[in-house]
C-alpha positions, -999 to 999 in steps of 0.1 A, spaced: -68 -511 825 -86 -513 789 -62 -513 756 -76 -484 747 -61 -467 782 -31 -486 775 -30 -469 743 -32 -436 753 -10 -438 783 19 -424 767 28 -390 754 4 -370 735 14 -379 701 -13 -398 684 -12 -420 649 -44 -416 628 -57 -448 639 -55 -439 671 -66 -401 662 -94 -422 640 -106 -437 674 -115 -409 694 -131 -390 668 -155 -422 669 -155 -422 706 -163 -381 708 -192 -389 687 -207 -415 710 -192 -394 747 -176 -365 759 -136 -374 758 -115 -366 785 -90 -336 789 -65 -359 778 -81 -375 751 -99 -344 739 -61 -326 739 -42 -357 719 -70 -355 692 -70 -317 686 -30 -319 685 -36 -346 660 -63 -327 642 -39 -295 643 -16 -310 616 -30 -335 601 -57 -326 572 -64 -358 563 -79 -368 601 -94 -335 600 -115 -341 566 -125 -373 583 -143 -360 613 -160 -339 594 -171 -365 570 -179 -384 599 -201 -354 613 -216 -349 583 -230 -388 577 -241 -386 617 -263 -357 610 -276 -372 577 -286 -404 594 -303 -384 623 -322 -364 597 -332 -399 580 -345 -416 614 -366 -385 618 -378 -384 582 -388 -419 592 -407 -419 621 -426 -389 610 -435 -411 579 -468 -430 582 -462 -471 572 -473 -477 538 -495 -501 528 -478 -533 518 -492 -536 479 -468 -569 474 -493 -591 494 -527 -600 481 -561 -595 505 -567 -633 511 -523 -630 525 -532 -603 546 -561 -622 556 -547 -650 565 -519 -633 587 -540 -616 603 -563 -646 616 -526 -661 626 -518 -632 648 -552 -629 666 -548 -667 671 -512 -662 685 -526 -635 713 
């Protein structure tokens, strides 16, 4: 049995660590009934867990938008390196295949 079903073995009551922990793991899975019940009683009376997830939600959903920003964006021409640099790296590479 992992600590974290050790953890949650008990009754439903839940400190915000432990409420802290499954909004993480919600983010990443789908919790169990269990689980999914001790966080919502936990989120039910306790604002400061509550304005975490959504924190939590809202820097998820910011990084998503980022990653697709960034794989729409073309790579820019590196501008730091000098032509006989970029020369000589790519010799080294076609050298390596």
């Amino acid at each position: 049995m992992s600590n974290w079903e050790e953890e949650t073995k008990g009754p439903l009551v839940t400190s915000c660590k432990q409420a802290a922990r499954l909004i993480s793991i919600a983010m990443e899975r789908r919790l169990t009934l269990r689980e999914n019940l001790t966080m919502h009683l936990h989120l039910w009376k306790c604002r400061t867990c509550t304005l975490y997830r959504h924190q939590i939600r809202l820097l998820r959903q910011a990084f998503t938008r980022h990653e697709e920003v960034l794989d729409r964006t073309p790579p820019a021409d590196c501008e730091c390196l000098n032509s006989l640099t970029k020369q000589r790296m790519k010799d080294a590479l076609i050298k390596n295949q």
